[in-house]
N, C-alpha and C positions, 0 to 999 in steps of 0.2 A: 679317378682311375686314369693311369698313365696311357699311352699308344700302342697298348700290346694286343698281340690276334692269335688265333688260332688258324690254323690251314689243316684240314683233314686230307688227306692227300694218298691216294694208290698207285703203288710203287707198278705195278703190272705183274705180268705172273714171274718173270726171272730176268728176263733180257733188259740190259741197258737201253738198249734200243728200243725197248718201248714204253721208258719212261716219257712222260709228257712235258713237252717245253714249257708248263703252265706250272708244272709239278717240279720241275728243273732250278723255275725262278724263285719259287719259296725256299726251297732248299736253300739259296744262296743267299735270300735275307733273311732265315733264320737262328734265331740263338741259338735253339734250343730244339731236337728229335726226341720224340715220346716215340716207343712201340714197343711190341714183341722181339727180344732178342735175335730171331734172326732176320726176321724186315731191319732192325738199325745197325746189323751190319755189313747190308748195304750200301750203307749212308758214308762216303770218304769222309774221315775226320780233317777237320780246319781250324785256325784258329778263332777262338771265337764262335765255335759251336760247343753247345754240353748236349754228349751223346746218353738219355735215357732209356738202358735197354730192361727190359722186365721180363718174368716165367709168363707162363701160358694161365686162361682164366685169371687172368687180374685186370681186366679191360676196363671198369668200371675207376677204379684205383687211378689206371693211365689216366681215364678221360679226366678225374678230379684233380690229379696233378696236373694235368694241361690247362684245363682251366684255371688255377691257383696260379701257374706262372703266369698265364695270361694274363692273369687280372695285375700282377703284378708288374705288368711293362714288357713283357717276353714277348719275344715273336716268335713261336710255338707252332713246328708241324710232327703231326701224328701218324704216323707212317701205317700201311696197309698195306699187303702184298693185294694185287690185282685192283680194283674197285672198290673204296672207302665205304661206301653205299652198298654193298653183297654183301651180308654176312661177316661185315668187321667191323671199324672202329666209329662211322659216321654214328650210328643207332648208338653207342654207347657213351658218345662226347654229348648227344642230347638228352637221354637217359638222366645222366649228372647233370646237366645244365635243367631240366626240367625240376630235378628235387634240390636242387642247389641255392646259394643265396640270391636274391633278386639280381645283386649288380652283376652278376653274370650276364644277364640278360641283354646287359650293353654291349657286350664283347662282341668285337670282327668275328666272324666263324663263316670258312669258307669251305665247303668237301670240292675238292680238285678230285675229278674222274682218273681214272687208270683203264684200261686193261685187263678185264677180267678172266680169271684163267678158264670160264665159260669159254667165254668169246675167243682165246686164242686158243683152243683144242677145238674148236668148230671150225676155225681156220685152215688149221692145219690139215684136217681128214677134207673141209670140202666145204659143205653149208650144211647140216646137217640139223640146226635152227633155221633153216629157211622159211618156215611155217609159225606157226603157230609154237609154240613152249613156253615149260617152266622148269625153276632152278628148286632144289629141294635139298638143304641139308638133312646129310645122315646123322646126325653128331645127337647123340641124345643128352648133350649136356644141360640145355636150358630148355629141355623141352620132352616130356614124356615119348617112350616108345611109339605107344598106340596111336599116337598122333600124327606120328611119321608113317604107320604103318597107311593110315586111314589117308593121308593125304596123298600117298603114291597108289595107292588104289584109286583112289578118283580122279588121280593125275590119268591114270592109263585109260580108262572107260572112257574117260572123254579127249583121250587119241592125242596127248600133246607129245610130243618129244620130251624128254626130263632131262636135264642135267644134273646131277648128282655130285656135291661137295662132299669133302671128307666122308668119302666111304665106308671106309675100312683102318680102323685104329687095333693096337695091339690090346687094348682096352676091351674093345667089342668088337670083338675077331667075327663074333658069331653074327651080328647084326647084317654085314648084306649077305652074307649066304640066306637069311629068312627075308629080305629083298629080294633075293634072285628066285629065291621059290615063289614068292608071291606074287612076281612081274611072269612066271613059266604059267603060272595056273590061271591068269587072266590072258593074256596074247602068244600064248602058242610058244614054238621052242625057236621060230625065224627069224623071230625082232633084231635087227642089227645093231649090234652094241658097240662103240667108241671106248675105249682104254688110251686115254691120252694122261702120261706121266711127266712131269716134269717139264712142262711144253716150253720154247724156247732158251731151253740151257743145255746144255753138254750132257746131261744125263737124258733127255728127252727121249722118249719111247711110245711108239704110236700100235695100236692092236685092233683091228675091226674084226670082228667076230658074231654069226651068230646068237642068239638068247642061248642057248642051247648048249657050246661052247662055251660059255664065260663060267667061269671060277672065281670063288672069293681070296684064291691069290692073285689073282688077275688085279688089284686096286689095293691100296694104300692112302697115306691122308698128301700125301704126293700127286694122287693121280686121280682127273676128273675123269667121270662115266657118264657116255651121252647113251640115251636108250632112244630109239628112230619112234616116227610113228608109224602109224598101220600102212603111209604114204611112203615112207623113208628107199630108197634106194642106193643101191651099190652099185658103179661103174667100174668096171674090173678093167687095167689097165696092166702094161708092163711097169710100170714106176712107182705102180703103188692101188691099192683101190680108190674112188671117190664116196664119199658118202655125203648125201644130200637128202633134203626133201622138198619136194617141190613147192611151188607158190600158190597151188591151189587146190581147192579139195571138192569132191564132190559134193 
């Protein structure tokens, strides 16, 4: 097997500016970009790069081409909007490398962190992870209903802030509206909600409101939703409100 590697690498949530200098320098000895068509194009074409963009749900496809070039001598980064490691490509390059042929197993494979669009829409409103939380995909692609239902119930009983990914698809319109019913009939109609769209790009749109107030137009697969805890607080300001929770709990 030649000197080829893989780099699993999180592009951040939009902003150049918060690509990582670590994620900056694969880019520039790579042959070759695996991703989602619109994470690679991102990616400034060069010479000497082959740009691979692919549809959506074919993760597992990507990670085995990545790997196949890899093994082939490629110096191989697979691109991830926010956090390689949240809910995108790191789980799916090992996935394939696990059922895959033994000499895989020799392969470089590095996950280069990002920016996860968690962490820069908590940013942006304030701290509002300051405590205690959890991330929970809505997306019932690879993962029954009920199971999402049952994990955001027990997310809330035991008082975490949730982040909430891919909300609201035009797929399943209906899915957080029966979220939002089921977060009103366990903590009340007060809970302070985050609507952060597009965080760090020119489309960017920030919404505190709350439980009571939110709508299932209110999120898209654009835009993360933080739900506070029982702790969470509002600083109401002229520039904007703050939303945090603090560091410690009863």
């Amino acid at each position: 097997m030649r000197d080829g590697w893989i780099a699993i690498a999180g592009l951040g949530p939009g902003s150049d500016a918060m690509v990582t200098p670590q994620v900056r320098d694969a880019m520039r000895q790579a042959t070759d970009v695996i991703g989602y068509i619109p994470y690679v194009a991102r990616v400034a074409p060069r010479e000497g790069l082959t740009l691979h963009p692919s549809d959506n749900r074919v993760e597992i496809d990507r990670a085995v081409h990545a790997l196949t070039l890899a093994a082939a001598g490629r110096r191989v980064v697979v691109v991830s909007s926010g956090d390689p490691g949240v809910f995108a490509m790191a789980a799916a390059v090992f996935e394939a490398l696990e059922s895959g042929p033994p000499a895989w197993r020799d392969l470089r494979i590095d996950v280069l962190p990002g920016i996860t669009a968690m962490l820069a829409a908590s940013a942006r409103a304030g701290a509002p992870l300051g405590h205690d939380f959890c991330a929970i995909n809505l997306s019932d692609n690879l993962k029954p209903w009920g199971l999402i239902e049952r994990r955001v119930r027990l997310a809330v009983e035991a008082d975490f802030a949730i982040a909430f990914y891919n909300p609201r698809s035009k797929a399943r319109a209906e899915g957080f509206a029966a979220i939002l019913r089921l977060l009103r009939g366990i903590c009340g109609d007060e809970r302070p909600m985050l609507f952060a769209r597009a965080v760090s790009t020119s489309d960017e749109h920030l919404q505190v409101v709350p439980l009571s107030q939110a709508t299932p137009e209110m999120a898209d697969m654009r835009t993360m939703v933080i739900v506070g805890s029982s702790a969470t607080r509002i600083i109401e300001r002229a520039a904007g409100p703050i939303l945090y929770t603090p560091r410690s709990a009863a």
